[in-house]
Chimera marker file (.cmm) of the C-alpha trace (Angstrom):
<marker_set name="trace">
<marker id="1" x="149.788" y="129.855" z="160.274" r="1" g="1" b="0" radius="0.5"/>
<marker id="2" x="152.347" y="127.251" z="158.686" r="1" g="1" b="0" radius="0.5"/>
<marker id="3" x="150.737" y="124.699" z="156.144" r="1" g="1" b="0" radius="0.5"/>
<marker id="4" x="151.475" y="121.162" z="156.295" r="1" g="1" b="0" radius="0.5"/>
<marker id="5" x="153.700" y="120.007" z="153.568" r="1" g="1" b="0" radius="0.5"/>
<marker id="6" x="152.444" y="117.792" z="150.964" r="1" g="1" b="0" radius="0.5"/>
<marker id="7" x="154.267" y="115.072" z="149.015" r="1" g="1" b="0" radius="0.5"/>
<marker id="8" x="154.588" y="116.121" z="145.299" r="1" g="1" b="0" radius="0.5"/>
<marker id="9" x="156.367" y="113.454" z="142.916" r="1" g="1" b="0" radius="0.5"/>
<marker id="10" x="159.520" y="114.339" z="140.833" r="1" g="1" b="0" radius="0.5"/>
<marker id="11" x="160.192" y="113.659" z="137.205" r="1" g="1" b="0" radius="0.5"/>
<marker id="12" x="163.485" y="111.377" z="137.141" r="1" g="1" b="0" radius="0.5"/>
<marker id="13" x="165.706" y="111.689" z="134.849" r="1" g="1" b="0" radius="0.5"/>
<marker id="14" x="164.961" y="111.384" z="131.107" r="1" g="1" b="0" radius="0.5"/>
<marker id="15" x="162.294" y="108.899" z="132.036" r="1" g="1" b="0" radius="0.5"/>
<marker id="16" x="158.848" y="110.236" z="132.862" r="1" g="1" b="0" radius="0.5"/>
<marker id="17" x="158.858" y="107.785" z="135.660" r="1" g="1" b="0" radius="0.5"/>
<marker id="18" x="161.040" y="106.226" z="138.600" r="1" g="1" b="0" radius="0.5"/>
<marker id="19" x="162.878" y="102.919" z="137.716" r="1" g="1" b="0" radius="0.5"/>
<marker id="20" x="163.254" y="101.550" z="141.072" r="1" g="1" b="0" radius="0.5"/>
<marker id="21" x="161.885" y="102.164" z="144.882" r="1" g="1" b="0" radius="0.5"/>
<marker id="22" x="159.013" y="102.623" z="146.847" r="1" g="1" b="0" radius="0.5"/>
<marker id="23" x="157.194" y="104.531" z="143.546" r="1" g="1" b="0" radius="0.5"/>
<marker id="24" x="158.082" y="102.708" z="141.040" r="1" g="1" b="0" radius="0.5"/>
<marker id="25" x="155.543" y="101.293" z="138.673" r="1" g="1" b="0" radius="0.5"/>
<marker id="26" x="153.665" y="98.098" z="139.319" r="1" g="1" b="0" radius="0.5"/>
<marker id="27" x="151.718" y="95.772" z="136.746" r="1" g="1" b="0" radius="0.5"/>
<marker id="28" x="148.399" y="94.928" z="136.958" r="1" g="1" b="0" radius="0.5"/>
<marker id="29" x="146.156" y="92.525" z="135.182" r="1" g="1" b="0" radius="0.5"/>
<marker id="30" x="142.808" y="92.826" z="134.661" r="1" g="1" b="0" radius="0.5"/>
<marker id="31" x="140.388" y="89.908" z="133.020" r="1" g="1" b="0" radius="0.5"/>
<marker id="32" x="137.495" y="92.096" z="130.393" r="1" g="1" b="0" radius="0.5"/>
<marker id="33" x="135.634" y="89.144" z="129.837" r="1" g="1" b="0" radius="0.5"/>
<marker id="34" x="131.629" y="90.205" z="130.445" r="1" g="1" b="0" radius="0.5"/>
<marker id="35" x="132.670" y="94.281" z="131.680" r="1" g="1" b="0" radius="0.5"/>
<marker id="36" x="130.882" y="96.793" z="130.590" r="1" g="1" b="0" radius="0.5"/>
<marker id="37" x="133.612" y="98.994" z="128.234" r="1" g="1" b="0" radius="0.5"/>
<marker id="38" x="133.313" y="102.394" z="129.130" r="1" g="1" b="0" radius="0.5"/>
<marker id="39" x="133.158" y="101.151" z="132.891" r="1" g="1" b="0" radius="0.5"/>
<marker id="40" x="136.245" y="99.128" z="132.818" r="1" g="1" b="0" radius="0.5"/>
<marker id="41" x="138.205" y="101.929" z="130.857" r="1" g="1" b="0" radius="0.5"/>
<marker id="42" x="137.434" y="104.062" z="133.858" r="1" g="1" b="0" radius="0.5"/>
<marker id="43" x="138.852" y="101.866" z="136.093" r="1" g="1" b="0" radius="0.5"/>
<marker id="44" x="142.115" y="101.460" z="134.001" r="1" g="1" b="0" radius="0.5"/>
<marker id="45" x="142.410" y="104.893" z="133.195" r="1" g="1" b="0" radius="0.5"/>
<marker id="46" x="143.090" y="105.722" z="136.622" r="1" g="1" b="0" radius="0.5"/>
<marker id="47" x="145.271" y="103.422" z="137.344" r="1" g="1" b="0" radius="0.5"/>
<marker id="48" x="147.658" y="104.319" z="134.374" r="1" g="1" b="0" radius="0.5"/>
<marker id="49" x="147.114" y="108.414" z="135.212" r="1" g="1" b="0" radius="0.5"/>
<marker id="50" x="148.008" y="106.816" z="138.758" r="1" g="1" b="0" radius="0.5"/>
<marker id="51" x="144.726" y="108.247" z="140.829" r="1" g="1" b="0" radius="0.5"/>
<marker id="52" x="144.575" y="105.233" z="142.723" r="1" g="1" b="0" radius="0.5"/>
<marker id="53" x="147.959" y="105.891" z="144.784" r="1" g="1" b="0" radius="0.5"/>
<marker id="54" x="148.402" y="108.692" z="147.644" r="1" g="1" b="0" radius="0.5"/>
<marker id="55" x="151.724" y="110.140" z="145.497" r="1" g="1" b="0" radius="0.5"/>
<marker id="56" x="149.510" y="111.184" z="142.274" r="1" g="1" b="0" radius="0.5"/>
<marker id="57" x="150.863" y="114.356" z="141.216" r="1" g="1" b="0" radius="0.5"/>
<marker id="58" x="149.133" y="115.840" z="137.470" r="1" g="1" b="0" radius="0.5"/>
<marker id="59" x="151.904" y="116.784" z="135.963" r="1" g="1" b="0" radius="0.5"/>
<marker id="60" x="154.203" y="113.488" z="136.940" r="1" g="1" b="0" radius="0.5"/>
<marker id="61" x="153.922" y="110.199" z="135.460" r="1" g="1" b="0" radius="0.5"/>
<marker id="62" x="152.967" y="107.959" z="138.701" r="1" g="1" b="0" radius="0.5"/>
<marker id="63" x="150.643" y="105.237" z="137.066" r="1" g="1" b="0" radius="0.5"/>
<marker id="64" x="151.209" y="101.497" z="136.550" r="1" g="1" b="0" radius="0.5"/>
<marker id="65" x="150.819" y="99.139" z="133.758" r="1" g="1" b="0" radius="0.5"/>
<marker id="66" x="147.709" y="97.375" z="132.742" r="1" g="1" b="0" radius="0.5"/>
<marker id="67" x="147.347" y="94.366" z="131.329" r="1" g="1" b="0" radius="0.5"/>
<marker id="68" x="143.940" y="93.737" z="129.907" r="1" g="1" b="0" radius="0.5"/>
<marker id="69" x="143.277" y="90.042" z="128.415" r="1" g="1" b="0" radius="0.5"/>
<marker id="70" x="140.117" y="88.826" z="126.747" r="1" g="1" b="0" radius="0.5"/>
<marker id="71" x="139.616" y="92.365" z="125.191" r="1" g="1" b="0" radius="0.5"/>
<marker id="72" x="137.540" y="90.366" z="122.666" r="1" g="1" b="0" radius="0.5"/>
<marker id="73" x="134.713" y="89.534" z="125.511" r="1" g="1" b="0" radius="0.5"/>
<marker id="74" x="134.045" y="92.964" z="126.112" r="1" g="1" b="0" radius="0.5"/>
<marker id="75" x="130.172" y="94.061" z="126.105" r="1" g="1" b="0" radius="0.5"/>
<marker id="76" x="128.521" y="96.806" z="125.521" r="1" g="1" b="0" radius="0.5"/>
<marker id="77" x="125.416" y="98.127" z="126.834" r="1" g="1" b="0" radius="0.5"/>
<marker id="78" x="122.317" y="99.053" z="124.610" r="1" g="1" b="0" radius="0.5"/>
<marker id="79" x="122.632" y="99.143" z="121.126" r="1" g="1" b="0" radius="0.5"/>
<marker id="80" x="125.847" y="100.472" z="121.326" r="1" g="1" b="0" radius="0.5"/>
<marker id="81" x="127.118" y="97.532" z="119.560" r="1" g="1" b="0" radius="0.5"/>
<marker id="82" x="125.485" y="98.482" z="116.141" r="1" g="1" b="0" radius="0.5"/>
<marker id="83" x="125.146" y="102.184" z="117.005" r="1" g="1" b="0" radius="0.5"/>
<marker id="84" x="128.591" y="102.971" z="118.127" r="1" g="1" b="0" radius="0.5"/>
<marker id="85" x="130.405" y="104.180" z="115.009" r="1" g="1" b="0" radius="0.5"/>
<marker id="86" x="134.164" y="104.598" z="115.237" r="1" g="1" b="0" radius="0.5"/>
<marker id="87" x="136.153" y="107.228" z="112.848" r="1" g="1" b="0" radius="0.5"/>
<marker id="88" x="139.200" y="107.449" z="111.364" r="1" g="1" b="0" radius="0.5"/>
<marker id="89" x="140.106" y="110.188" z="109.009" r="1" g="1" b="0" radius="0.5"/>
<marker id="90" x="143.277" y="110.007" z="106.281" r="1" g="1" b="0" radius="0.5"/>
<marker id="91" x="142.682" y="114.165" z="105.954" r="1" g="1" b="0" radius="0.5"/>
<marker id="92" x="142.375" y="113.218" z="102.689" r="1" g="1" b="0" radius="0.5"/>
<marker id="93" x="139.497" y="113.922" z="100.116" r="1" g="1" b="0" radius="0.5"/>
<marker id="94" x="137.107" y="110.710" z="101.109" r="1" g="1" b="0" radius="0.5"/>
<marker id="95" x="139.255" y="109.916" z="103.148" r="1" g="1" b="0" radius="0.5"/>
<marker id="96" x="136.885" y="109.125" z="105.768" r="1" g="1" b="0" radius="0.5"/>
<marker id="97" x="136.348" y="105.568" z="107.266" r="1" g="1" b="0" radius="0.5"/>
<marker id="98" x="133.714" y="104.465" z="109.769" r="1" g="1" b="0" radius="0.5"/>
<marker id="99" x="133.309" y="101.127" z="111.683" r="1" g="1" b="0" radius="0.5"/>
<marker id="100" x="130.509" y="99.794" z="114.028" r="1" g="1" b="0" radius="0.5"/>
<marker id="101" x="131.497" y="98.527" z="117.338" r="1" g="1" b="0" radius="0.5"/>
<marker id="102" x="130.322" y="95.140" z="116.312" r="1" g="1" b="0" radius="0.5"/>
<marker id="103" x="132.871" y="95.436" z="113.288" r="1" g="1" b="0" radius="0.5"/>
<marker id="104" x="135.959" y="96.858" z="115.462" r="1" g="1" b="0" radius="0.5"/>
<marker id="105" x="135.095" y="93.795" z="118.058" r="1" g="1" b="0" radius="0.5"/>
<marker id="106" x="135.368" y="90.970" z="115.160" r="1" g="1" b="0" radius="0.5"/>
<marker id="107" x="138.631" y="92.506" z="113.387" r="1" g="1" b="0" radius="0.5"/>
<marker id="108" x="140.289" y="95.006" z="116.133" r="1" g="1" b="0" radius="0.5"/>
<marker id="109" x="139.213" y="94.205" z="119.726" r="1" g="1" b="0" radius="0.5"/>
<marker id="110" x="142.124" y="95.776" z="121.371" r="1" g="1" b="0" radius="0.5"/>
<marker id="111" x="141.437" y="99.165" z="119.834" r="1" g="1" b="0" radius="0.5"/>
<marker id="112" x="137.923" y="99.339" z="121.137" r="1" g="1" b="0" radius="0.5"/>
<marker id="113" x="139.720" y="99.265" z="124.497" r="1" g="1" b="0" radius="0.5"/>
<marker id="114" x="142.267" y="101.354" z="123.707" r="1" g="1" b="0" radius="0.5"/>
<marker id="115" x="140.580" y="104.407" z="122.358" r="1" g="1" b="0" radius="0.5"/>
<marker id="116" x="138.592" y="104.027" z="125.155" r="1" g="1" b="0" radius="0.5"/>
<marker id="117" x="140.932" y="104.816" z="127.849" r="1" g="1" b="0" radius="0.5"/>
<marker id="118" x="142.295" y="107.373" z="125.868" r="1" g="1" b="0" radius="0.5"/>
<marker id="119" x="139.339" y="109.067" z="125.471" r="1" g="1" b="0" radius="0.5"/>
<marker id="120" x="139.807" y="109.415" z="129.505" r="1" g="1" b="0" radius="0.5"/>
<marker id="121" x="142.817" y="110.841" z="129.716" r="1" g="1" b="0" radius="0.5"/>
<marker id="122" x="143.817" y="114.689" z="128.999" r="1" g="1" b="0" radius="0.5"/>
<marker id="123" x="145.271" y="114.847" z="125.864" r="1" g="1" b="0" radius="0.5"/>
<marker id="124" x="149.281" y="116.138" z="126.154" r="1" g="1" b="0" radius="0.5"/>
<marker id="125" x="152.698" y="114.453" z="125.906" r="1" g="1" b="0" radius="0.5"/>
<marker id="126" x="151.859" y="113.004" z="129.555" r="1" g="1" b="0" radius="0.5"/>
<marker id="127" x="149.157" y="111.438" z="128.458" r="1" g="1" b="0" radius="0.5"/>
<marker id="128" x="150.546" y="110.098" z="125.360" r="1" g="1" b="0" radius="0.5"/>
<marker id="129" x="153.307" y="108.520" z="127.623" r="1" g="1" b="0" radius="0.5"/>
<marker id="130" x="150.688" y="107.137" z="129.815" r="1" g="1" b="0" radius="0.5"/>
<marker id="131" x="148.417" y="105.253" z="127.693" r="1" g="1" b="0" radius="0.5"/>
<marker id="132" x="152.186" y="103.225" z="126.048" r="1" g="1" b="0" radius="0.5"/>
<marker id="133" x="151.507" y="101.709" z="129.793" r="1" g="1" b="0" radius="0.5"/>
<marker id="134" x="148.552" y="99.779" z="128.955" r="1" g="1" b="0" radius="0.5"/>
<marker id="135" x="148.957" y="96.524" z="127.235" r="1" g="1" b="0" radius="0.5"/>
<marker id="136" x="145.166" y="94.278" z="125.422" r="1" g="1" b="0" radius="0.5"/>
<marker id="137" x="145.131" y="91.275" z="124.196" r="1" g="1" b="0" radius="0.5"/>
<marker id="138" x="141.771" y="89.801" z="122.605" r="1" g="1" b="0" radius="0.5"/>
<marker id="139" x="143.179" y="86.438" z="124.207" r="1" g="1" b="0" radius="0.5"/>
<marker id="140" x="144.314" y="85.044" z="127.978" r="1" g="1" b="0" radius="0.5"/>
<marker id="141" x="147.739" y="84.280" z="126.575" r="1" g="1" b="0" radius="0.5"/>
<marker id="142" x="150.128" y="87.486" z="127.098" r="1" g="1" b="0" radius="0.5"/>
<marker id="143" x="153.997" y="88.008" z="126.840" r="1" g="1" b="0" radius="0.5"/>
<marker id="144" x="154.339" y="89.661" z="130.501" r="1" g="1" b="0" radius="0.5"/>
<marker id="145" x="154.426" y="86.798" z="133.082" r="1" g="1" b="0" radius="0.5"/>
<marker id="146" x="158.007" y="87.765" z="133.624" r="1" g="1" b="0" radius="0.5"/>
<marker id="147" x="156.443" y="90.681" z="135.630" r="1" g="1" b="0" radius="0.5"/>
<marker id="148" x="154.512" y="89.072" z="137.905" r="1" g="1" b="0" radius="0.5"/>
<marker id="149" x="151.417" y="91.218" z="137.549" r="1" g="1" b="0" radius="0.5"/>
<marker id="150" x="148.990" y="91.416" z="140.259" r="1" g="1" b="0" radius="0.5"/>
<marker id="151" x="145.303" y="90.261" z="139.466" r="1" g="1" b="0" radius="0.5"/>
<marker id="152" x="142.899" y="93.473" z="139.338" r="1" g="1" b="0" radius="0.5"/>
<marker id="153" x="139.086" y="91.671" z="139.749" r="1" g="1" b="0" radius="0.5"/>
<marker id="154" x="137.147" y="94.279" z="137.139" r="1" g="1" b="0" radius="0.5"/>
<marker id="155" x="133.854" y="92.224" z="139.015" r="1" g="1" b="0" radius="0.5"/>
<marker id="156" x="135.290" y="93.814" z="142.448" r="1" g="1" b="0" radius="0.5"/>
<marker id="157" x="133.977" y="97.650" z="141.499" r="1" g="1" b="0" radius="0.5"/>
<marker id="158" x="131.664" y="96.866" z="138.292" r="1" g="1" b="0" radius="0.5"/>
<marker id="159" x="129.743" y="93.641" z="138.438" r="1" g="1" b="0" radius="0.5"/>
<marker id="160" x="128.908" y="92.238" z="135.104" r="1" g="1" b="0" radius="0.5"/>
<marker id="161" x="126.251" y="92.823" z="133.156" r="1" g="1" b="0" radius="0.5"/>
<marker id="162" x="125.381" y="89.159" z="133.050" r="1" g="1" b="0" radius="0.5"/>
<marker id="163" x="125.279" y="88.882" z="136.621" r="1" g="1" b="0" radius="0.5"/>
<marker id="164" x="122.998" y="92.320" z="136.865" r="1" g="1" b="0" radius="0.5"/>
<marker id="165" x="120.921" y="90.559" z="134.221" r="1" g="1" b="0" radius="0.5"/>
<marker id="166" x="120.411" y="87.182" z="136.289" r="1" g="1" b="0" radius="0.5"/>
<marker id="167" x="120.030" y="89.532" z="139.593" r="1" g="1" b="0" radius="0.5"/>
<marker id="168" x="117.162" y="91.242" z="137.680" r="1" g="1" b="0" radius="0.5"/>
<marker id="169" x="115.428" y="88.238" z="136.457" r="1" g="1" b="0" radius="0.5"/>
<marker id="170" x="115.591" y="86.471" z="140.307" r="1" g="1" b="0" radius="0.5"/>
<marker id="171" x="113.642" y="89.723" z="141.396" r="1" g="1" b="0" radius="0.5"/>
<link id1="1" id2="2" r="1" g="1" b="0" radius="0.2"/>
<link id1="2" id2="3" r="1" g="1" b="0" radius="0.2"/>
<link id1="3" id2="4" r="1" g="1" b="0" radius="0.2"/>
<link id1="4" id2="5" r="1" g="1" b="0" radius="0.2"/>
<link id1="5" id2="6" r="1" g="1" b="0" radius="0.2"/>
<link id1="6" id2="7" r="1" g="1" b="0" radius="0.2"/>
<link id1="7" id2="8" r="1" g="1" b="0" radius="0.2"/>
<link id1="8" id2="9" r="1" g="1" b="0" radius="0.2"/>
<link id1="9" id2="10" r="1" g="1" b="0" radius="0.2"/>
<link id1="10" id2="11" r="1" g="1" b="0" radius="0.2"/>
<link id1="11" id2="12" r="1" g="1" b="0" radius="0.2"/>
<link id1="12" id2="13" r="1" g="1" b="0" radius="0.2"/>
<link id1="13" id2="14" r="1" g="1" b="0" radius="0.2"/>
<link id1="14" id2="15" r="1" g="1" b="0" radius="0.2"/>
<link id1="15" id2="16" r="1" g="1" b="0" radius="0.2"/>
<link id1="16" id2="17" r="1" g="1" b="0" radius="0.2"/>
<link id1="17" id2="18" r="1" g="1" b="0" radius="0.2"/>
<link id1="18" id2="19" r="1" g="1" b="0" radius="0.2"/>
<link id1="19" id2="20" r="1" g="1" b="0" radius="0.2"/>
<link id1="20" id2="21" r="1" g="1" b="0" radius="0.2"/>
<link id1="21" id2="22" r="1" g="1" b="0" radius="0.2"/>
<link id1="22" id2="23" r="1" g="1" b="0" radius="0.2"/>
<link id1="23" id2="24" r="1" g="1" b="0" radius="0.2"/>
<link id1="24" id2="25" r="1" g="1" b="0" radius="0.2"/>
<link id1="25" id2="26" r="1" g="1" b="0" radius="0.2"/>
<link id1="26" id2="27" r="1" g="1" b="0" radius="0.2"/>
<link id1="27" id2="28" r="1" g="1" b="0" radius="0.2"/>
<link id1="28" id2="29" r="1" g="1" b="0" radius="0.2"/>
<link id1="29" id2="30" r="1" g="1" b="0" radius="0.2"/>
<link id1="30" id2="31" r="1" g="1" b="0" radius="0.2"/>
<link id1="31" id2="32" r="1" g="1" b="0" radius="0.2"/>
<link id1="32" id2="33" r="1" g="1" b="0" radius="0.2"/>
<link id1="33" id2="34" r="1" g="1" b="0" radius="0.2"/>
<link id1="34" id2="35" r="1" g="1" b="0" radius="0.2"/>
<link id1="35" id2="36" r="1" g="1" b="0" radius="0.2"/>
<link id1="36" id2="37" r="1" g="1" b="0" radius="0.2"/>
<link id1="37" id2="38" r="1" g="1" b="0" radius="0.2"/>
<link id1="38" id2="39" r="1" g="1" b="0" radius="0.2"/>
<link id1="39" id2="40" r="1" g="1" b="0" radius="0.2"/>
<link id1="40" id2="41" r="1" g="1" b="0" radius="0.2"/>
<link id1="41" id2="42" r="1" g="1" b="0" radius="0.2"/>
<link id1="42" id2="43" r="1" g="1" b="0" radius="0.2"/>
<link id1="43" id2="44" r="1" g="1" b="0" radius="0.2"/>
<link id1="44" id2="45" r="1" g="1" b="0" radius="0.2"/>
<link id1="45" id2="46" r="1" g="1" b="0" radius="0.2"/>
<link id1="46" id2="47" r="1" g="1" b="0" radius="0.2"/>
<link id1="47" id2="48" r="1" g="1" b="0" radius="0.2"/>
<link id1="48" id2="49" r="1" g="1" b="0" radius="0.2"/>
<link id1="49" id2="50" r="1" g="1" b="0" radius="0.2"/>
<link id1="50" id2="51" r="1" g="1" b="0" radius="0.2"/>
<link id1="51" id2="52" r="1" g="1" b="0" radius="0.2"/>
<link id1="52" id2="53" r="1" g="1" b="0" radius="0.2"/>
<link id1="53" id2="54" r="1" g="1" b="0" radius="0.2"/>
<link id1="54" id2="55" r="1" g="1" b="0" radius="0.2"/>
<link id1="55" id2="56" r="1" g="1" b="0" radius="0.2"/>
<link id1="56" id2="57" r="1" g="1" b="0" radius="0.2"/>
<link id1="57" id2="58" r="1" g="1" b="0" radius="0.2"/>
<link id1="58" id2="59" r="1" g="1" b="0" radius="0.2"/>
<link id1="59" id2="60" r="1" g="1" b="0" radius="0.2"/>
<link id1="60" id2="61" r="1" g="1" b="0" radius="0.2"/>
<link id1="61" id2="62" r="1" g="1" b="0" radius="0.2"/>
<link id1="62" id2="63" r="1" g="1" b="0" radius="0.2"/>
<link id1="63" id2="64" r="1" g="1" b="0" radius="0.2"/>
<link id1="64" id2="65" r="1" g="1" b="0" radius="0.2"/>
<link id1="65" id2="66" r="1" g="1" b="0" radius="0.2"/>
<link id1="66" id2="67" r="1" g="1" b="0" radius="0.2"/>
<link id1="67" id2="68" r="1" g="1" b="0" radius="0.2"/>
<link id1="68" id2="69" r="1" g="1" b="0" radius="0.2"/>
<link id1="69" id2="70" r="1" g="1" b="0" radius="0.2"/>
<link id1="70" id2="71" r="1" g="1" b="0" radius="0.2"/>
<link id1="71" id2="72" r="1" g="1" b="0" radius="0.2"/>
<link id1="72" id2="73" r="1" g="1" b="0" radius="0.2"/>
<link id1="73" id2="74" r="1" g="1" b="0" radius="0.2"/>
<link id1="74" id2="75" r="1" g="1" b="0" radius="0.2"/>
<link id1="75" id2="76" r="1" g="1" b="0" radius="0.2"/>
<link id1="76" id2="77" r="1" g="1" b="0" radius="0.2"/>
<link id1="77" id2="78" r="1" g="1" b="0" radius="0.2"/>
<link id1="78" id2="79" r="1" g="1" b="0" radius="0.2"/>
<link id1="79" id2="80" r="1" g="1" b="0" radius="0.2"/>
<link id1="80" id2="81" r="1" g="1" b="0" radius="0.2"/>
<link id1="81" id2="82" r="1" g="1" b="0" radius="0.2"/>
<link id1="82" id2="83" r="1" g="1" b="0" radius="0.2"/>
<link id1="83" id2="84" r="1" g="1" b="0" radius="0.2"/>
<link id1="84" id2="85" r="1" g="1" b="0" radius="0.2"/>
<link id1="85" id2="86" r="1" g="1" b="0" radius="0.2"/>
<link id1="86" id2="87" r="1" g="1" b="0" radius="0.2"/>
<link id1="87" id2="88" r="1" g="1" b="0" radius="0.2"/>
<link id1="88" id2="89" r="1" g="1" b="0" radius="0.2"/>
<link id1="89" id2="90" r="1" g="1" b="0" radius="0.2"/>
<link id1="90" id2="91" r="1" g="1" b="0" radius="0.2"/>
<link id1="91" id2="92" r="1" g="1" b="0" radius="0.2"/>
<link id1="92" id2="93" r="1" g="1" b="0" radius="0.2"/>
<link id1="93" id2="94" r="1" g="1" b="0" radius="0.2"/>
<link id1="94" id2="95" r="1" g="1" b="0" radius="0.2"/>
<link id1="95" id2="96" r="1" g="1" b="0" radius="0.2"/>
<link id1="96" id2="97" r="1" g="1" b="0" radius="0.2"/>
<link id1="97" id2="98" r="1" g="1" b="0" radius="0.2"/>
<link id1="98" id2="99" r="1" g="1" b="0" radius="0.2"/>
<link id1="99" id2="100" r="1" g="1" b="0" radius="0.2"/>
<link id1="100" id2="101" r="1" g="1" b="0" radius="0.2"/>
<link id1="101" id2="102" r="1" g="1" b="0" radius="0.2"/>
<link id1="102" id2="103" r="1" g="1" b="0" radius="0.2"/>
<link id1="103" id2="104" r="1" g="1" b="0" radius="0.2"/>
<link id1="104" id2="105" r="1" g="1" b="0" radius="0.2"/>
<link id1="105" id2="106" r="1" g="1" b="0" radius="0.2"/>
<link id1="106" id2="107" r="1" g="1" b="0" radius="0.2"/>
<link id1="107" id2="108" r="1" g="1" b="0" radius="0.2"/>
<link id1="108" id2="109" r="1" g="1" b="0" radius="0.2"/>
<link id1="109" id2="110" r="1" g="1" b="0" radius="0.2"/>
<link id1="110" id2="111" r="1" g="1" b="0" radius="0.2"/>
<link id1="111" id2="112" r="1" g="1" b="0" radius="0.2"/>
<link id1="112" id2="113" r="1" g="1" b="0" radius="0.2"/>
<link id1="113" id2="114" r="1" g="1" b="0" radius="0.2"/>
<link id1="114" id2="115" r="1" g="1" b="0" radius="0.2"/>
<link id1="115" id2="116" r="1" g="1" b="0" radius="0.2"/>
<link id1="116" id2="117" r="1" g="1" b="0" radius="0.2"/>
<link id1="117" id2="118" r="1" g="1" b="0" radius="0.2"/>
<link id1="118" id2="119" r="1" g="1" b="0" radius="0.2"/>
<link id1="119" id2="120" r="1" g="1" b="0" radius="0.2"/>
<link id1="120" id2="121" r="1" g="1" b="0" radius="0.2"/>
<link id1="121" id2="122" r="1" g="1" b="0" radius="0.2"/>
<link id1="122" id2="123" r="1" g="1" b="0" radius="0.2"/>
<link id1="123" id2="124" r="1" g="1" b="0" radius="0.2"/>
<link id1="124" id2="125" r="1" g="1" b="0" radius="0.2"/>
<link id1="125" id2="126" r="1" g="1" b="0" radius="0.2"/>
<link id1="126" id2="127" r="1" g="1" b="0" radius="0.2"/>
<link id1="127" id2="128" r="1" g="1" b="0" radius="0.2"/>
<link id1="128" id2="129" r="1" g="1" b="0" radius="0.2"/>
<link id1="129" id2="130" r="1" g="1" b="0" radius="0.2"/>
<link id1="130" id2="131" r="1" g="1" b="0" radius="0.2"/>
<link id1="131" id2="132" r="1" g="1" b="0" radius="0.2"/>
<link id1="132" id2="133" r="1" g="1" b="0" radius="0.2"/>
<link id1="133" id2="134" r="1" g="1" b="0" radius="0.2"/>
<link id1="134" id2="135" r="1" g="1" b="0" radius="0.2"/>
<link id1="135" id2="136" r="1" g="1" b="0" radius="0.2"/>
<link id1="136" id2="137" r="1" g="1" b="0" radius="0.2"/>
<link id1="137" id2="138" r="1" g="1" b="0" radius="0.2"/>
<link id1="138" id2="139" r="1" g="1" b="0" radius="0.2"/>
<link id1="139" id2="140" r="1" g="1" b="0" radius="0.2"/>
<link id1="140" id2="141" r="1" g="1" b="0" radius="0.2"/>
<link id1="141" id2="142" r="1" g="1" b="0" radius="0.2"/>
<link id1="142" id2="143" r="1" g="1" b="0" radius="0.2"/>
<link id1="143" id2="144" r="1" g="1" b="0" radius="0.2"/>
<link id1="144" id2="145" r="1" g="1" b="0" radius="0.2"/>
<link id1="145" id2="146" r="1" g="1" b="0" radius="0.2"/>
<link id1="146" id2="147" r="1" g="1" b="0" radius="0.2"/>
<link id1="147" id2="148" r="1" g="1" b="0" radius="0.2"/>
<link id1="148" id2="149" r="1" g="1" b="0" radius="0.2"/>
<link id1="149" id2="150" r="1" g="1" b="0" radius="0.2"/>
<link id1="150" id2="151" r="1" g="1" b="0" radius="0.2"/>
<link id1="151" id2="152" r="1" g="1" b="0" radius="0.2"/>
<link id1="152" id2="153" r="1" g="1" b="0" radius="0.2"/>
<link id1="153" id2="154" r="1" g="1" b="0" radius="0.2"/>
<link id1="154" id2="155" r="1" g="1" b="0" radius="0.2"/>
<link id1="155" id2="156" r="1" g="1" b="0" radius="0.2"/>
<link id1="156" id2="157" r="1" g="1" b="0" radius="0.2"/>
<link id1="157" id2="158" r="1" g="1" b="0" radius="0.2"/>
<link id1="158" id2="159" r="1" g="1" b="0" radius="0.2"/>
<link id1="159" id2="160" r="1" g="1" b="0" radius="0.2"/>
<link id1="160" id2="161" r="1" g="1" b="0" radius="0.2"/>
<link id1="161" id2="162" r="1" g="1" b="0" radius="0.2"/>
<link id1="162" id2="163" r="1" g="1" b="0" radius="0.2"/>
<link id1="163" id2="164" r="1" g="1" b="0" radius="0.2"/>
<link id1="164" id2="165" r="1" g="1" b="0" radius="0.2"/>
<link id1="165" id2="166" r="1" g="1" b="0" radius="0.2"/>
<link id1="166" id2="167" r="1" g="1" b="0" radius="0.2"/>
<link id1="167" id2="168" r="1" g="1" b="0" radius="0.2"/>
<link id1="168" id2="169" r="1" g="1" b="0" radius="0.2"/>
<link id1="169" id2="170" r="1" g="1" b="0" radius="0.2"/>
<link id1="170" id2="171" r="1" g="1" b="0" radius="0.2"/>
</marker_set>
């Protein structure tokens, strides 16, 4: 019995990525004002690992680039806001320092998104490579006009939590 052939993406070059042609990468832009964090780092996740396209291969680099804006309008369900505790150790004695969600949102909003995502991904070199792809900003203003990213509507697959709210209370 002969088995189909399947399309398997190459690593080009030095680059962990092609530069040009039909698989090159695109960018993407996606608005986090009112999503839900976890929910919306799902949704980029996979589209810098590069599960949305039919040419994902694991151990290739076949993503896009994200660009998230308004990372500072992200919400979190619960009481995740004051119960979420975020760590960072120095490996030194006491070297241990730990920030609410509520605190990382008023000084760092970006890295709430960031570790996020990266808490999706497998952890190797790949990955490492992977997550460079995905610029936040706590603003709307952002330096990458030049490459005409395509709008990514976060509301499309994960409605608000605002508009779930309003649903709930019409009900």
């Amino acid at each position: 019995m002969f088995q189909q052939k399947s399309y398997l993406a190459k690593q080009v070059g030095a680059h962990f990525f092609e530069i040009k042609g039909p698989n090159a990468p695109k960018w993407y832009i996606i608005d986090a004002k009112d999503q839900v964090v976890g929910r919306l780092a799902s949704m980029i996740a996979k589209i810098i690992i590069g599960k949305h396209k039919t040419t994902y291969t694991p151990h290739v680099d076949t993503g896009d680039f994200v660009i998230v804006i308004n990372a500072d309008k992200v919400v979190f369900t619960r009481n995740k806001l004051d119960d979420k505790i975020y760590r960072d150790y120095s490996g030194y004695v006491s070297g241990l320092k730990e920030r609410t969600a509520r605190q990382m949102l008023a000084t760092k909003p970006e890295e709430i998104i960031t570790r996020a995502v990266w808490g999706m991904t497998n952890k190797s070199t790949l990955a490492r490579h992977q997550v460079k792809k995905l610029k936040v900003y706590a603003g709307t203003e952002h330096p990458h006009a030049s490459q005409q990213p395509t709008e990514v509507s976060a509301a499309a697959k994960y409605r608000s939590v605002f508009e779930k709210k309003a649903e709930f209370k019409k009900a």
